[in-house]
Backbone bond lengths (Angstrom), bond angles and torsions (degrees), N, CA, C in turn:
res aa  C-N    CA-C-N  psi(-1)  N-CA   C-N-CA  omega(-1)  CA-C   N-CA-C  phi
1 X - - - 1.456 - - 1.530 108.60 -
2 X 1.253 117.83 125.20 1.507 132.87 166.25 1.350 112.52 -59.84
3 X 1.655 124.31 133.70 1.389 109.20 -167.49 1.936 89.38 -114.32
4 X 0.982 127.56 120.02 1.119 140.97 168.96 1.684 120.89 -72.87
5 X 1.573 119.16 133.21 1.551 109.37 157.25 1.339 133.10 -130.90
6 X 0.923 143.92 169.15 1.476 115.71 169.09 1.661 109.85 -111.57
7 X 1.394 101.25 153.09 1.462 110.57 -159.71 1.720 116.65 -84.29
8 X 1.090 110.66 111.28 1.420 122.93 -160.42 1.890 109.85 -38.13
9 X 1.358 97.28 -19.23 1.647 93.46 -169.18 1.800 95.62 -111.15
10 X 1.228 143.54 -70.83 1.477 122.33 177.72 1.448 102.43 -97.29
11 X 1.583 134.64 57.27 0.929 140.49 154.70 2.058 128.70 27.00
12 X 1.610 84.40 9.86 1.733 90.78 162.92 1.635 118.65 -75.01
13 X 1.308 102.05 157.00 1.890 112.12 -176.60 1.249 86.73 -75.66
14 X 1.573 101.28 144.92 1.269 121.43 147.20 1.772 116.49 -157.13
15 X 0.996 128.89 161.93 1.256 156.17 -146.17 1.713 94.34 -89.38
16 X 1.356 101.18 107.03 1.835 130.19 170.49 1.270 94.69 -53.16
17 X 1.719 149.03 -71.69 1.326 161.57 -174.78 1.086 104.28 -47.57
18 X 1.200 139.31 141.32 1.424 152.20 134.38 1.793 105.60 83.78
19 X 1.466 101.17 11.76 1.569 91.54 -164.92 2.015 90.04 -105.25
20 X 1.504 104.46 136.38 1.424 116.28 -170.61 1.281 109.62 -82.55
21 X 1.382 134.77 -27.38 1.448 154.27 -169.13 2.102 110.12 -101.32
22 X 1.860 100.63 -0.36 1.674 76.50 173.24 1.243 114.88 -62.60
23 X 0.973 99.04 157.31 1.775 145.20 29.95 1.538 115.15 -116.37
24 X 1.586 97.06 6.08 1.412 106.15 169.80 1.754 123.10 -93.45
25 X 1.122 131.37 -161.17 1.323 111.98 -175.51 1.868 99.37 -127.22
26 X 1.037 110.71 -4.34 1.800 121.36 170.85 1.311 105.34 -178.01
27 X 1.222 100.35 141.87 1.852 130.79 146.72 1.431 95.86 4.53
28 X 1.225 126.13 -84.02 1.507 132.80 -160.31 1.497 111.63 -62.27
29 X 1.355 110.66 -8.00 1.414 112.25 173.41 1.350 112.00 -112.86
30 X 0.990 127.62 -0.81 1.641 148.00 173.67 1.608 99.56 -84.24
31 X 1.203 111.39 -57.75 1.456 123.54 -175.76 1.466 116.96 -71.51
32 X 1.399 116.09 -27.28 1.537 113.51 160.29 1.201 137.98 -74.26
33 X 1.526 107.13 -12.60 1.813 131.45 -153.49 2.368 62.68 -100.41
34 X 1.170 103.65 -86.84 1.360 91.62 -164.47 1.536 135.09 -23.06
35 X 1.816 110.36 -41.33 0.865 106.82 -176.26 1.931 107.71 -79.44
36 X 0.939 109.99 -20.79 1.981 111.22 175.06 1.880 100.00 -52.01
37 X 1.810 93.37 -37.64 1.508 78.67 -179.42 1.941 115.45 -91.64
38 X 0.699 114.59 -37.73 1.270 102.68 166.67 1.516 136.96 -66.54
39 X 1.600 104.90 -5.62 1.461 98.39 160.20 1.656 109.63 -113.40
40 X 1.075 100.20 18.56 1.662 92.94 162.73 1.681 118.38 107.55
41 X 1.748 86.15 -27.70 1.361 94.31 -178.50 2.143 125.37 -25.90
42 X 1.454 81.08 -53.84 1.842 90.32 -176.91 1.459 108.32 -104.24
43 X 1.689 107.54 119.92 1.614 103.60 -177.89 1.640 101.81 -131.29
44 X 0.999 96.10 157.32 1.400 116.77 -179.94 1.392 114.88 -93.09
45 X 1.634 111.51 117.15 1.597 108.47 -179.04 1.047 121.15 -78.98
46 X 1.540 116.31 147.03 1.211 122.95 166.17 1.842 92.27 -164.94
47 X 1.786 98.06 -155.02 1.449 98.80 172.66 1.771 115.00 -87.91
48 X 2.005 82.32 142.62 1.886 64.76 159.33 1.334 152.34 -43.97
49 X 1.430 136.75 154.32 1.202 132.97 174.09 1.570 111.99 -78.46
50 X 1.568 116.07 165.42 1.274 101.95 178.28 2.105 90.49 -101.09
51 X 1.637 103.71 159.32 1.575 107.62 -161.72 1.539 88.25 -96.79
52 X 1.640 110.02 134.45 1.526 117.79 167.64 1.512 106.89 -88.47
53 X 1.291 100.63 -167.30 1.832 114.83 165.68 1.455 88.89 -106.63
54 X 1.795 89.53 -179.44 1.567 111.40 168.92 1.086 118.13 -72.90
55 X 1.206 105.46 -52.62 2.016 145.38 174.18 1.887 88.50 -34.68
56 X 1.333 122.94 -69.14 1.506 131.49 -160.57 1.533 97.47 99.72
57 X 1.391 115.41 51.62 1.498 129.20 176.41 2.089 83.18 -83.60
58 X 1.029 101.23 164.66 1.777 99.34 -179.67 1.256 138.57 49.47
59 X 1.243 109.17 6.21 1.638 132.82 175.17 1.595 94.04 -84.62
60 X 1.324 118.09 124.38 1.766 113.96 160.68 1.357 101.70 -101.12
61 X 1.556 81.32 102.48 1.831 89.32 164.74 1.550 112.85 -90.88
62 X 1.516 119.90 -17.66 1.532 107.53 174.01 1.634 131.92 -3.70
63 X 1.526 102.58 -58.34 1.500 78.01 177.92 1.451 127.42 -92.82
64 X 1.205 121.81 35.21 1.711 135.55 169.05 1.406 90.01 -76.30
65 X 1.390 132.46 -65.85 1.281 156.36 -150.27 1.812 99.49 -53.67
């Protein structure tokens, strides 16, 4: 029995076995799922963060010191 999945980003079946790109069904859908995550698209809730500087202005480093 062929185990079939569908591909998380254009949601066509494709073949769990022998396929190099699961759980997606190609490259170009591998490469889109990445870029959703690297531009932010998909986030994970929780609470906001608090915003630093570049500098590390608001960082308490005190107890390094």
């Amino acid at each position: 029995m062929r185990k079939e999945v569908r591909c998380p980003t254009c949601r066509r079946l494709t073949p769990w076995d022998g396929n190099a790109y699961r759980p997606f069904c190609s490259e170009r859908c591998k490469l889109r799922d990445l870029g959703n995550w690297a531009s932010e698209h998909y986030r994970i809730p929780g609470p906001p963060l608090e915003e630093t500087s570049a500098d590390g202005a608001g960082d308490d480093d005190s107890e390094l010191h």
